[in-house]
gemmi code that builds the backbone of each chain (N, CA, C; Angstrom):
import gemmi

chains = {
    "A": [
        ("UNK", (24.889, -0.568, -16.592), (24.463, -1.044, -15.275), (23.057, -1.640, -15.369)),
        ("UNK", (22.832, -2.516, -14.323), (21.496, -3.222, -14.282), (20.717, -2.561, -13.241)),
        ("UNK", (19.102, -2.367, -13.248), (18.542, -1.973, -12.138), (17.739, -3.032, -12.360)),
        ("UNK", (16.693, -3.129, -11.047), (15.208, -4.320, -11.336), (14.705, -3.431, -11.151)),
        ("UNK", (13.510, -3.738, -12.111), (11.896, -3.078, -12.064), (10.976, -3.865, -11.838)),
        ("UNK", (9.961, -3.510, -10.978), (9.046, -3.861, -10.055), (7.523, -3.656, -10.930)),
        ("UNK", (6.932, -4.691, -10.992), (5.568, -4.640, -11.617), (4.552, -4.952, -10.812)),
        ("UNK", (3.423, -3.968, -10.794), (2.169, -4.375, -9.800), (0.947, -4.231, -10.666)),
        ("UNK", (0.047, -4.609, -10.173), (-1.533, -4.298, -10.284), (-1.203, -4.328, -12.321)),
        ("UNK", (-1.809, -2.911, -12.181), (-2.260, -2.854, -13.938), (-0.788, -2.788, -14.726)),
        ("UNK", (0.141, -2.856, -14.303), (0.928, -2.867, -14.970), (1.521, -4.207, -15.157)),
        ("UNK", (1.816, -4.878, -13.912), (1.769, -6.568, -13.685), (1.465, -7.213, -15.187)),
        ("UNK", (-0.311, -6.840, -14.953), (-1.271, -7.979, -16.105), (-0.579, -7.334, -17.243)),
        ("UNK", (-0.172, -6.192, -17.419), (0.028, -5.300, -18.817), (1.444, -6.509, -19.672)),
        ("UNK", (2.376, -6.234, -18.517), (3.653, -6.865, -18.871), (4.009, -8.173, -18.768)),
        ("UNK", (3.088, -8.796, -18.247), (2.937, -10.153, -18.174), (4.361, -10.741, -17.157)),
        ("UNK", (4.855, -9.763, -16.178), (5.688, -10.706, -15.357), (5.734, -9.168, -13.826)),
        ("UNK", (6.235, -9.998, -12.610), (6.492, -9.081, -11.986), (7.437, -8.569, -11.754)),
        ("UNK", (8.726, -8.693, -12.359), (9.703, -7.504, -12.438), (10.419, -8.373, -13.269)),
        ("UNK", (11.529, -7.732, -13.747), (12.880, -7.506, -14.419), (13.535, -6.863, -14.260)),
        ("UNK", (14.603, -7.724, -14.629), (16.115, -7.081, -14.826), (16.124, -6.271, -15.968)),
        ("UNK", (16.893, -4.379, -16.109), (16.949, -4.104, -17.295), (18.264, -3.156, -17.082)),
        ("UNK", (18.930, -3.464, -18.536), (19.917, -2.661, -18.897), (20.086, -1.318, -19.166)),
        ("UNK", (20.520, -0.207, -18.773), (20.465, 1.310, -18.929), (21.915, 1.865, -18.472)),
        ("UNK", (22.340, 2.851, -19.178), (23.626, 3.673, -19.383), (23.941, 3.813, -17.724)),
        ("UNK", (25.388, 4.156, -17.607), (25.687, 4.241, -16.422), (24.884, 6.142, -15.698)),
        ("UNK", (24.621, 5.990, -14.859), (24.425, 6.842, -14.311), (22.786, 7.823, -14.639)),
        ("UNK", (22.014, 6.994, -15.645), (21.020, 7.066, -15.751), (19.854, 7.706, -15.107)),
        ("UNK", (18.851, 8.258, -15.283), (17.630, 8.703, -14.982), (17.167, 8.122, -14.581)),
        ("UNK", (15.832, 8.143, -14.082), (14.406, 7.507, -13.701), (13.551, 7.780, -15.143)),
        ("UNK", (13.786, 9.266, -16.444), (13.405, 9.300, -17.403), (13.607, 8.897, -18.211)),
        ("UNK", (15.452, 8.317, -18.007), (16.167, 7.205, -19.417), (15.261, 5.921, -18.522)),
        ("UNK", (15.192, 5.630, -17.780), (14.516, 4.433, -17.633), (12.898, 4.464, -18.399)),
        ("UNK", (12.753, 5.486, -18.281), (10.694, 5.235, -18.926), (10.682, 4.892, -20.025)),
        ("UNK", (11.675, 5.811, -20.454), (12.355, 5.911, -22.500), (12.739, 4.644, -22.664)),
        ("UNK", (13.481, 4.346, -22.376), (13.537, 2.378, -22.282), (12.919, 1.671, -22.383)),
        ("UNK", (11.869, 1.643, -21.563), (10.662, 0.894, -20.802), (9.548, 1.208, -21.805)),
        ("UNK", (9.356, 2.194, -22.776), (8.543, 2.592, -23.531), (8.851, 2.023, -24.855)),
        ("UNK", (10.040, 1.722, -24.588), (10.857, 1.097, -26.019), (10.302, -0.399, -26.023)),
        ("UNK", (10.514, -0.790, -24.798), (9.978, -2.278, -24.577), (8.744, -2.548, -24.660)),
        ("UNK", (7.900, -1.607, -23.615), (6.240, -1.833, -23.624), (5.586, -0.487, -24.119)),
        ("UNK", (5.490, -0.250, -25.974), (5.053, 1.050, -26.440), (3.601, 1.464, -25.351)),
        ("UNK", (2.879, 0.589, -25.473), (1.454, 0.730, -24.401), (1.567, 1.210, -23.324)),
        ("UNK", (2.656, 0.553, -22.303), (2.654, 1.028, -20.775), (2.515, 2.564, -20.602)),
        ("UNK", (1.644, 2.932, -19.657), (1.933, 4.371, -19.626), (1.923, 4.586, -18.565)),
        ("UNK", (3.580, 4.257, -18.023), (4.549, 4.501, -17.045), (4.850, 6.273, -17.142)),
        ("UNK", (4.395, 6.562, -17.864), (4.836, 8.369, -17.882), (3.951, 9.222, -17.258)),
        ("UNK", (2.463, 8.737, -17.057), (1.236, 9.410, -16.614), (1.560, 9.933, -15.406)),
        ("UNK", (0.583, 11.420, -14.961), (0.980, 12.050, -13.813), (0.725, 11.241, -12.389)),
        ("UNK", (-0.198, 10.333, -12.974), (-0.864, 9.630, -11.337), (0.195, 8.521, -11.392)),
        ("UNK", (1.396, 8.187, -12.149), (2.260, 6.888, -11.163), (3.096, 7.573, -10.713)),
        ("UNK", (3.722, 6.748, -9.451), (4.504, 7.327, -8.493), (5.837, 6.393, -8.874)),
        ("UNK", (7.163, 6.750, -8.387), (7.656, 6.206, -8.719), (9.270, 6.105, -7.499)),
        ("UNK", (9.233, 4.734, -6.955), (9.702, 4.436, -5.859), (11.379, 3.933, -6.379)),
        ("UNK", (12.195, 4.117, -5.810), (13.381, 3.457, -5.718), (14.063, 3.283, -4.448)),
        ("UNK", (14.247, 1.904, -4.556), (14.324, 1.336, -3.165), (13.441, 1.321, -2.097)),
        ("UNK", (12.259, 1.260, -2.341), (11.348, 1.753, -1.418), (11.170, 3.310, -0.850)),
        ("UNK", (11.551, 4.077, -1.657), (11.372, 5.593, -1.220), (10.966, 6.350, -2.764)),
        ("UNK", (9.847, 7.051, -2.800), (9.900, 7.738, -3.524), (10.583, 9.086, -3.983)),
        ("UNK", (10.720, 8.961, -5.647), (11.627, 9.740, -6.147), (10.998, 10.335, -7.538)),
        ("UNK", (11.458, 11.786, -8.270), (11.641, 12.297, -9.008), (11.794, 11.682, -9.800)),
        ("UNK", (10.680, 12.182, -11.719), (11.813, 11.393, -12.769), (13.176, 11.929, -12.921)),
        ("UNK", (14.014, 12.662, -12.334), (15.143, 13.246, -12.518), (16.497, 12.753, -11.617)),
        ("UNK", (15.954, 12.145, -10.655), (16.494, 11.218, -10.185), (17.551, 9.872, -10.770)),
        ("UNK", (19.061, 10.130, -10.241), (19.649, 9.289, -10.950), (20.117, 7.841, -9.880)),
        ("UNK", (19.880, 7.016, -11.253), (19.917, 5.711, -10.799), (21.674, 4.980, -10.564)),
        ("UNK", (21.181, 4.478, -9.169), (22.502, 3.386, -9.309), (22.147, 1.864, -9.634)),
        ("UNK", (23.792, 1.605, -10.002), (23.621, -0.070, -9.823), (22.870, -1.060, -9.252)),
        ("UNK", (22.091, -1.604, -9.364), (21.126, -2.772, -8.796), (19.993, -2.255, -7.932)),
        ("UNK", (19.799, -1.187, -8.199), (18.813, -0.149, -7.572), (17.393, -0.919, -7.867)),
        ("UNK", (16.401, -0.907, -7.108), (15.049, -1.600, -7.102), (14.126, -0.349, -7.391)),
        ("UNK", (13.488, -0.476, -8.534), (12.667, 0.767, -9.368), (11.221, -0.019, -9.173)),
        ("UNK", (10.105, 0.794, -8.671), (9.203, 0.272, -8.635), (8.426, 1.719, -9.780)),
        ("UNK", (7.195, 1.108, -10.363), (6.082, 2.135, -10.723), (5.110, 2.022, -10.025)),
        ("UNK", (4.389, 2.678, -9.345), (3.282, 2.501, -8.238), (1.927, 3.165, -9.103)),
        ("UNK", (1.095, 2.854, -9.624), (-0.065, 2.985, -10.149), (-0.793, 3.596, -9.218)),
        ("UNK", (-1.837, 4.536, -9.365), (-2.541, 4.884, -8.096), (-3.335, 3.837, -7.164)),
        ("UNK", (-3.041, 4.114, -6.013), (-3.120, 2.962, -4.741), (-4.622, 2.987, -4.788)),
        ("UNK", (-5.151, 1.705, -4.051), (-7.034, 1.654, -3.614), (-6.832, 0.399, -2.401)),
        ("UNK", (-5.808, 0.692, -1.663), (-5.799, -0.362, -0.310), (-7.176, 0.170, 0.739)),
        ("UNK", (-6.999, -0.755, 1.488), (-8.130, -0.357, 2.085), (-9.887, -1.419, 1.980)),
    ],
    "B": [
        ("UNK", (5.945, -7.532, 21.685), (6.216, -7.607, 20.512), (7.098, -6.484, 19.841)),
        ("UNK", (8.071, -6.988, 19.140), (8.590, -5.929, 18.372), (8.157, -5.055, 17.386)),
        ("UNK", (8.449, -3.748, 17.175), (7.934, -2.918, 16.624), (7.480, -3.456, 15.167)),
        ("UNK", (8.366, -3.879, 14.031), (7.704, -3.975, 13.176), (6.563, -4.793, 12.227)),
        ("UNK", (6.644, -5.928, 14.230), (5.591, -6.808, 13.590), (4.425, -6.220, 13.847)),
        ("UNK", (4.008, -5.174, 13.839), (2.846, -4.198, 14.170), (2.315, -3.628, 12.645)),
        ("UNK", (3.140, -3.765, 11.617), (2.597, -3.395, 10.663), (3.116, -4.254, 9.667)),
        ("UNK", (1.774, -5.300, 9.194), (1.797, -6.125, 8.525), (0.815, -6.508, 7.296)),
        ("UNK", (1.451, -6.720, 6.250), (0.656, -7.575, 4.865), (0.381, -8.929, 5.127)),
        ("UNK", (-0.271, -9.803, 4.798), (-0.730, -11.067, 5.134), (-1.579, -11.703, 3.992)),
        ("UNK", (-1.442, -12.905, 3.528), (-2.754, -13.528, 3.008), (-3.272, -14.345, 4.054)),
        ("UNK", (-2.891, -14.235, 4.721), (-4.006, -14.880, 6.245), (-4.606, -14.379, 6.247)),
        ("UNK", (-5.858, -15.017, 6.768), (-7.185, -14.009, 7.179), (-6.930, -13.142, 8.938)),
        ("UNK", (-7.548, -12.158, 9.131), (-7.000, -11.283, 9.647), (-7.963, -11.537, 11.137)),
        ("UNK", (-7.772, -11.802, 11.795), (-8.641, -11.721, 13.505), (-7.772, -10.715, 13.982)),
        ("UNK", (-9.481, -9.897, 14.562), (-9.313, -8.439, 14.958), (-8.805, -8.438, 16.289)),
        ("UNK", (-8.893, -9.892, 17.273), (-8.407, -10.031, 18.129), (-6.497, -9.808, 18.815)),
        ("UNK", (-6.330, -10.586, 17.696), (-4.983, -10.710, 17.219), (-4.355, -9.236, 16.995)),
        ("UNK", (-4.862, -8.514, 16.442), (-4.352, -7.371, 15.877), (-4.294, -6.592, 17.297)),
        ("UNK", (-5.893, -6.557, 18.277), (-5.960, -5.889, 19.260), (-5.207, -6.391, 20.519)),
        ("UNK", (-4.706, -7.424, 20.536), (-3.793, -8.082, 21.339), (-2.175, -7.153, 21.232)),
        ("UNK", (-2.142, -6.972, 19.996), (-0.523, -6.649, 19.400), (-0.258, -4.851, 20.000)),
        ("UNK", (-1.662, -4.205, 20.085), (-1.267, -2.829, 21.110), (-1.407, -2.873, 22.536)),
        ("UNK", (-2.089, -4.046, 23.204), (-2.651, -4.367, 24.353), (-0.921, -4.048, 25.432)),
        ("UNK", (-1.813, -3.536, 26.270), (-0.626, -3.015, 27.717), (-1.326, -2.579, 28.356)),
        ("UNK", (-0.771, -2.430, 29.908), (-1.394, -2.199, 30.847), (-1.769, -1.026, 31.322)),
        ("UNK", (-1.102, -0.371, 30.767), (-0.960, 1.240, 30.751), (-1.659, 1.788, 29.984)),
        ("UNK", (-2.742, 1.034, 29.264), (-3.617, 1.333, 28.069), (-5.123, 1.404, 28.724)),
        ("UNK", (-5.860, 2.287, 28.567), (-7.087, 1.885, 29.265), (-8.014, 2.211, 27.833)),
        ("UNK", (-7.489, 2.075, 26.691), (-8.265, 2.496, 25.340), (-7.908, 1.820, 24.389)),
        ("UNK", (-8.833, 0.780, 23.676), (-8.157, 0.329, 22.270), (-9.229, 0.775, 21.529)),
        ("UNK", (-9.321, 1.364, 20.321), (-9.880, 1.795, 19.443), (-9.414, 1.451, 17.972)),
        ("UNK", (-10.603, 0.433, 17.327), (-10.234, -0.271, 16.391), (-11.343, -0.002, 15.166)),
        ("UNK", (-10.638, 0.103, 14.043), (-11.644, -0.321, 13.004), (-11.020, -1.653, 11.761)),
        ("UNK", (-12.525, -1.606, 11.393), (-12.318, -3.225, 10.836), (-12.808, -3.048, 9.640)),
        ("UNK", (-12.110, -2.927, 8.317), (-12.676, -2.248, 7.001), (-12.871, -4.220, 6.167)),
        ("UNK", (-14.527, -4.305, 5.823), (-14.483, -5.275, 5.465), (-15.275, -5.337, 4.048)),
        ("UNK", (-15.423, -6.297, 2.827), (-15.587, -6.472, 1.536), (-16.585, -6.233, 1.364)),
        ("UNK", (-17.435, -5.103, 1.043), (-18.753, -4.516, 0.514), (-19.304, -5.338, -0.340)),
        ("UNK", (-20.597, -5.582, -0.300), (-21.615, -6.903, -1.587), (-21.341, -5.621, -3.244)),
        ("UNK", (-21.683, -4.296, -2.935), (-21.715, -3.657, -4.230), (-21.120, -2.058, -4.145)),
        ("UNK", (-20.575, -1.875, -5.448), (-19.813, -0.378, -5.623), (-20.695, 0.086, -6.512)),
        ("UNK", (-21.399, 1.265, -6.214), (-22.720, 1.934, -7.158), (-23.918, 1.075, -7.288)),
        ("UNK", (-23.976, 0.735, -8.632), (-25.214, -0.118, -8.958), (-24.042, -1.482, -9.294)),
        ("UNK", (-23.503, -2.081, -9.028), (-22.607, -3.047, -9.507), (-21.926, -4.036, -8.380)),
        ("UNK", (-22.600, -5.171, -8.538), (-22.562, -6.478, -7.544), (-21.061, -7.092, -7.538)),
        ("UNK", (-20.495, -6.842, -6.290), (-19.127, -7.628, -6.463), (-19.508, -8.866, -6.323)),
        ("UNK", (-18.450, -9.720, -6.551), (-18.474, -11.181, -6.266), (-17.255, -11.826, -5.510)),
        ("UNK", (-15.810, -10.660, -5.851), (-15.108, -10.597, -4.733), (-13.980, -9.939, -5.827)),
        ("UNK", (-13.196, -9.635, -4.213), (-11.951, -8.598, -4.389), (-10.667, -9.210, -4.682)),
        ("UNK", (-9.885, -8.865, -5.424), (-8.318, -9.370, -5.307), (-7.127, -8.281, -5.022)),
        ("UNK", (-6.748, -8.436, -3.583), (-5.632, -6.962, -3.098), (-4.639, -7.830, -3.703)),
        ("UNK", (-3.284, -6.631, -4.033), (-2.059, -6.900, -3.832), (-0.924, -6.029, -3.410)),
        ("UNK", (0.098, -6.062, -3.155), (0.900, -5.504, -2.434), (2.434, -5.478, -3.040)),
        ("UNK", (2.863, -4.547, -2.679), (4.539, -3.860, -2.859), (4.554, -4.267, -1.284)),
        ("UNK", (4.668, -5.310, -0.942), (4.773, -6.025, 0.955), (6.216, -5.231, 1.337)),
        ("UNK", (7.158, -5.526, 0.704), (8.385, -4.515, 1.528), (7.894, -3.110, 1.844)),
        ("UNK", (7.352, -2.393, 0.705), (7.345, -1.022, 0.918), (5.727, -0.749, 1.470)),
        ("UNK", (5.273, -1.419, 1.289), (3.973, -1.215, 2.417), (4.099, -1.122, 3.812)),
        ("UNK", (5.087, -2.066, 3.595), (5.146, -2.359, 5.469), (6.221, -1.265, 6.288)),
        ("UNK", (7.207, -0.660, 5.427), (7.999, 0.772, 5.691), (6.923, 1.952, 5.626)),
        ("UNK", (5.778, 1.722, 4.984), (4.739, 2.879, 4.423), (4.019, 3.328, 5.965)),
        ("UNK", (3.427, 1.731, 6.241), (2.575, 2.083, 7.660), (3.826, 2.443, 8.653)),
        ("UNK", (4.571, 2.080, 8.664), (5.769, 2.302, 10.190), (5.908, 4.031, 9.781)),
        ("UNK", (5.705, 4.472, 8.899), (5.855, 5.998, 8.563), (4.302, 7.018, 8.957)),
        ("UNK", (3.778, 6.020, 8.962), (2.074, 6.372, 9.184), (1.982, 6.906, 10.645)),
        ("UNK", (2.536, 5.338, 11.438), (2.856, 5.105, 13.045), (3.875, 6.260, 13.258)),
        ("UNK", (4.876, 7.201, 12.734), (6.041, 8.241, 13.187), (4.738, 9.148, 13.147)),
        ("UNK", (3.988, 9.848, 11.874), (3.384, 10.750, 12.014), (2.600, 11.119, 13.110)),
        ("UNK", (1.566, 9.634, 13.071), (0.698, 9.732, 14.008), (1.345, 10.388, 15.442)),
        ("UNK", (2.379, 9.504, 16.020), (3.145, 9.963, 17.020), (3.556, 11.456, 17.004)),
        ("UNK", (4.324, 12.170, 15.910), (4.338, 13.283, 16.059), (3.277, 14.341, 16.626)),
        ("UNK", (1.814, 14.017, 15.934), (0.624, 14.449, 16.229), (-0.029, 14.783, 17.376)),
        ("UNK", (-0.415, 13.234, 17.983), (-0.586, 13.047, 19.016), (0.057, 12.524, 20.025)),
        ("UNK", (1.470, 12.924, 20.747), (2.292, 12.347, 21.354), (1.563, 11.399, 22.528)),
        ("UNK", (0.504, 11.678, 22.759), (-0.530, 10.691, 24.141), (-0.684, 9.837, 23.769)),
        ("UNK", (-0.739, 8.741, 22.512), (-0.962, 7.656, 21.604), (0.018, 7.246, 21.999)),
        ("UNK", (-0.278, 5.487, 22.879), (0.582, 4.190, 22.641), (1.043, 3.816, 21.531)),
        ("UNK", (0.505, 2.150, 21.631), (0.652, 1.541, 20.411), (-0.031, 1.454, 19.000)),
        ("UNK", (0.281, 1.283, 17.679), (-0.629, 1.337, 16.406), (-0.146, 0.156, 16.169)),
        ("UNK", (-0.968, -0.652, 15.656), (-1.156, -1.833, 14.551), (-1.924, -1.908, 13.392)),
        ("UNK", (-1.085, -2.221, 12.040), (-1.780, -2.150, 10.796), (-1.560, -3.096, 10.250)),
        ("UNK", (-2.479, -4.004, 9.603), (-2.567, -4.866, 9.429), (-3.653, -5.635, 8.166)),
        ("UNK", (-2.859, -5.347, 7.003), (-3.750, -5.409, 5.694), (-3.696, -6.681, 4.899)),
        ("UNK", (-4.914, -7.430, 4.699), (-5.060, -8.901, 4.210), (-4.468, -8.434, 2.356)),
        ("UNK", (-3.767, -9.620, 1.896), (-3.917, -9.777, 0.154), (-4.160, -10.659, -0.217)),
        ("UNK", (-4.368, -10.647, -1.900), (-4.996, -12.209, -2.542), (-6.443, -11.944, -2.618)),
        ("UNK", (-6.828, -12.909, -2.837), (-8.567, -13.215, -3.040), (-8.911, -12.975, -1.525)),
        ("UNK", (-10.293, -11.986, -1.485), (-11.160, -11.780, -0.383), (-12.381, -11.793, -0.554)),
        ("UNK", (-13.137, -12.608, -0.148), (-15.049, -12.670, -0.928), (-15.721, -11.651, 0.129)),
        ("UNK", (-16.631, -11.288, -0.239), (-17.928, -10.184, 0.481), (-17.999, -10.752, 2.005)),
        ("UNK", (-17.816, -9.774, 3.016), (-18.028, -10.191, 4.197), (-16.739, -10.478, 4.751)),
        ("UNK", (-15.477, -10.974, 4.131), (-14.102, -11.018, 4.479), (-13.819, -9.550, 5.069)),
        ("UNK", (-12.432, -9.612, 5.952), (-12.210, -8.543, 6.480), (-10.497, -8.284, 5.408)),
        ("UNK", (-10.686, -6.752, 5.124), (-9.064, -6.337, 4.511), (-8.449, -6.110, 5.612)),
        ("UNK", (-8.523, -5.341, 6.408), (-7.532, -4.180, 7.270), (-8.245, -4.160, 8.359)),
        ("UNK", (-7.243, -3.987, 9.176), (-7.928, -3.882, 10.800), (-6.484, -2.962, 11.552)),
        ("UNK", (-7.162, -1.911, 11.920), (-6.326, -1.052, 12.663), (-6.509, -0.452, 13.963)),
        ("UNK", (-5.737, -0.640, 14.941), (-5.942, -0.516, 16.159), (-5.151, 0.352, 16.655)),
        ("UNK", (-5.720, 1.393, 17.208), (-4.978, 2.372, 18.362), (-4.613, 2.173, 19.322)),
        ("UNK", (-4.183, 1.689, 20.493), (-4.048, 2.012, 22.135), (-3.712, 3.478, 22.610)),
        ("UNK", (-4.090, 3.778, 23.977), (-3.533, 4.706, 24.514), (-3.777, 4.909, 26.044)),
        ("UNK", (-3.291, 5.755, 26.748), (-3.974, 5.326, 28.096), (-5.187, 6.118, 28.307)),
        ("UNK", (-5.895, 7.098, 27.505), (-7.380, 7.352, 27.505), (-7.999, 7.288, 26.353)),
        ("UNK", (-9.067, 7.295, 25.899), (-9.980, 7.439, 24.823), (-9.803, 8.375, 23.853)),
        ("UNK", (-9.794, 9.223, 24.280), (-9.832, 11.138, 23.538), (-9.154, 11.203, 21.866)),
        ("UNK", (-7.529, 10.756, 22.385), (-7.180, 11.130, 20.797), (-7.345, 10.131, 20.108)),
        ("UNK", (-7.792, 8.625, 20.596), (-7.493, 7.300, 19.803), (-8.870, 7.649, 18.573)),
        ("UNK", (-9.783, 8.456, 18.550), (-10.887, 8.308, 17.701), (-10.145, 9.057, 16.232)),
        ("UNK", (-9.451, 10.306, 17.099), (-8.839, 11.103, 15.220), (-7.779, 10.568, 14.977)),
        ("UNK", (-6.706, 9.922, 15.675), (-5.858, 9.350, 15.345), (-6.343, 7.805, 14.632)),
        ("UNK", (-6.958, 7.267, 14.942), (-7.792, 5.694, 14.264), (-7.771, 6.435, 12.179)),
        ("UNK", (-8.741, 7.541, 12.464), (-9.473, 8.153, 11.404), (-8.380, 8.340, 10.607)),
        ("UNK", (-7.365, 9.205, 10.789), (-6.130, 9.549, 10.418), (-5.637, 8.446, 9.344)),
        ("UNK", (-5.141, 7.598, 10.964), (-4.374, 6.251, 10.319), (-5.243, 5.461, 8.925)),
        ("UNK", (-6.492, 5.277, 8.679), (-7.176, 4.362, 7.993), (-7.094, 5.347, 6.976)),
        ("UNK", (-7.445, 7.046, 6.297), (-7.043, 7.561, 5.622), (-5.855, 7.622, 4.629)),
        ("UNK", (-4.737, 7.267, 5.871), (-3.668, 7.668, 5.285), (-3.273, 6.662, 4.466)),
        ("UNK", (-3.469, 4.955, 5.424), (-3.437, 3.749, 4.537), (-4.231, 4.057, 3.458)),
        ("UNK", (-5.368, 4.339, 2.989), (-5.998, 4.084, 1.446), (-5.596, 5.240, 0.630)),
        ("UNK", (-4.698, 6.584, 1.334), (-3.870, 6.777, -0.183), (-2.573, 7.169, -0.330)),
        ("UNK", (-1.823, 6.018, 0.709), (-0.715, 6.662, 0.612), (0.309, 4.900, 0.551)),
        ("UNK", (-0.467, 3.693, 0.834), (0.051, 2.394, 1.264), (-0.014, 1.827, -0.162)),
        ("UNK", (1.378, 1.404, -0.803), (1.195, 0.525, -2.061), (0.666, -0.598, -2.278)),
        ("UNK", (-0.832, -0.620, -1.831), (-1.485, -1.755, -2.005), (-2.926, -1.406, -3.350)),
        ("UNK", (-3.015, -2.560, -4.437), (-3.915, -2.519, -4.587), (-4.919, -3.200, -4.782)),
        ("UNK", (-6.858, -2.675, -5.481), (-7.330, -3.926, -5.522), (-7.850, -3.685, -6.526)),
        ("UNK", (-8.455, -5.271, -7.042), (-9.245, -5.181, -8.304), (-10.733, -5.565, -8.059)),
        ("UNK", (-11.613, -4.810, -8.296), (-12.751, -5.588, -7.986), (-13.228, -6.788, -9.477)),
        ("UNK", (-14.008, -7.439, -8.803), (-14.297, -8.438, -9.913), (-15.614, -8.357, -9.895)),
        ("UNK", (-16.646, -8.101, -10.336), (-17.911, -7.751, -10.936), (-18.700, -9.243, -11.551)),
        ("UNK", (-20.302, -9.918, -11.709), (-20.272, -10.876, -12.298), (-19.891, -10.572, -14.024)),
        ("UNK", (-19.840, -9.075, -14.370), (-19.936, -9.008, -15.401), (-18.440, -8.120, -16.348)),
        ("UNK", (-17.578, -8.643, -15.254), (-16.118, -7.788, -15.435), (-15.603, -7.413, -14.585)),
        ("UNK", (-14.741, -6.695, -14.440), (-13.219, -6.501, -13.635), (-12.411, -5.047, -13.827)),
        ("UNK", (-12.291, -4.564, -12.385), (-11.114, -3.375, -13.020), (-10.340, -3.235, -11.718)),
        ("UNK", (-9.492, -2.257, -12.011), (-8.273, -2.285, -10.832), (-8.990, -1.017, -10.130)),
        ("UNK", (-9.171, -0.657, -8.945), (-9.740, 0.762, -8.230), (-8.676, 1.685, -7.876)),
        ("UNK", (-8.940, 2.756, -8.703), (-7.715, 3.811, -8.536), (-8.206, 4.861, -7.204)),
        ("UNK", (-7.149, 4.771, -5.901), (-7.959, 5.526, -5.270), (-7.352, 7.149, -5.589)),
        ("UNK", (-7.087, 7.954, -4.482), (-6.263, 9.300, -4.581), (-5.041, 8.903, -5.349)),
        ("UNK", (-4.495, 9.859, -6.204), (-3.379, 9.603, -6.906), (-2.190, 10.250, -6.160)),
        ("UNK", (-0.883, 9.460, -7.058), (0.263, 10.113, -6.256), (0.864, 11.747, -6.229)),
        ("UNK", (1.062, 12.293, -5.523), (0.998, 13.808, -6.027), (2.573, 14.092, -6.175)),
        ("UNK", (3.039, 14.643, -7.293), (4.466, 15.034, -7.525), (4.566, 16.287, -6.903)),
        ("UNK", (5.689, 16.085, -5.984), (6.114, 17.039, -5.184), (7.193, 18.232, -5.867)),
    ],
}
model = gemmi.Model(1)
for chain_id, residues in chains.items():
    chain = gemmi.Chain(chain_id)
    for i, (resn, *xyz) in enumerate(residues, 1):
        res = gemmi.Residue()
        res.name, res.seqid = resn, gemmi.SeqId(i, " ")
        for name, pos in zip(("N", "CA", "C"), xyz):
            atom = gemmi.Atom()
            atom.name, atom.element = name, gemmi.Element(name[0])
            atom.pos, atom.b_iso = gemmi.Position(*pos), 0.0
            res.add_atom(atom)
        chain.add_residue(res)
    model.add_chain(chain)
structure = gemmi.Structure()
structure.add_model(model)
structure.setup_entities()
């Protein structure tokens, strides 16, 4: 199955695009996704305690399992305002 | 106006008018607003200007969740409008402008306080300051795993 992942702020400049499409086993994690994502960008450190991590616009657990075409964001710690 | 044009991302520049128009009713005898705008320096270190950006879908579900709380809180609270600039902003530009209504004064001051809190650590927006002598992204409160 495909999900998109969502790139912002420091992770954006890190990966050089703002999201993608990526491939992962059916019925997948939010942690098979990092493991993935770590495979792709060894640097990113999408695993740290301060990112949050949204699907579909709601935040979720890395234990959290993913569906089909599901919108995965990593949220870096916020400074709006 | 409909509810969710009350809480909005924008690279428009932001008039506080506009914003205070969007809680305005007659039944309101209180608008209470603040206007958070681009500081010249952070510590000893001269900005030259800011660059916000935004998760705009989920920002804009973020504040409408801001606006339920608040309501829970203080059920005497009208209308809320939030309303956060992105992109390039130079010193003296305005980010955010948030406005209370209600039909008295009283709760619009902790509820204002509340609301502008909750936006800087809970709204997926961020910024980078740009320095003449470098650049970093500003991490505010982090996300807390529940």
């Amino acid at each position: 199955m495909k999900v998109t992942v969502r790139w912002f702020a420091k992770f954006r400049e890190h990966t050089g695009k703002n999201g993608e499409s990526v491939e992962i086993p059916e019925g997948a994690s939010v942690e098979e996704l990092v493991e993935r994502l770590e495979g792709i960008y060894p640097n990113l450190n999408v695993r740290e305690e301060s990112v949050g991590v949204a699907v579909n616009r709601k935040y979720v657990g890395r234990a959290y399992r993913l569906n089909d075409g599901d919108e995965v964001a990593f949220i870096p710690p916020v400074g709006g305002g | 106006m409909e509810a969710r044009k009350r809480f909005v991302v924008t690279e428009d520049p932001i008039s506080v008018d506009e914003v205070s128009s969007m809680v305005a009713s007659p039944e309101y005898g209180a608008i209470t607003i603040f206007q958070g705008v681009v500081r010249n320096r952070t510590g000893a270190r001269k900005v030259d200007h800011l660059e916000y950006e935004a998760y705009t879908e989920m920002a804009e579900e973020s504040m409408a969740q801001i606006d339920q709380e608040v309501r829970e809180r203080w059920p005497e609270i009208g209308r809320i409008a939030i309303v956060h600039r992105v992109g390039r902003l130079n010193v003296g530009e305005t980010a955010l402008v948030v406005a209370v209504a209600a039909p008295h004064r009283e709760p619009t001051y902790e509820a204002l306080q509340f609301v502008v809190d909750k936006v800087k650590e809970s709204v997926p927006i961020w910024k980078k300051e740009v320095w003449e002598d470098g650049e970093a992204w500003v991490e505010g409160p982090e996300y807390r795993r529940s």
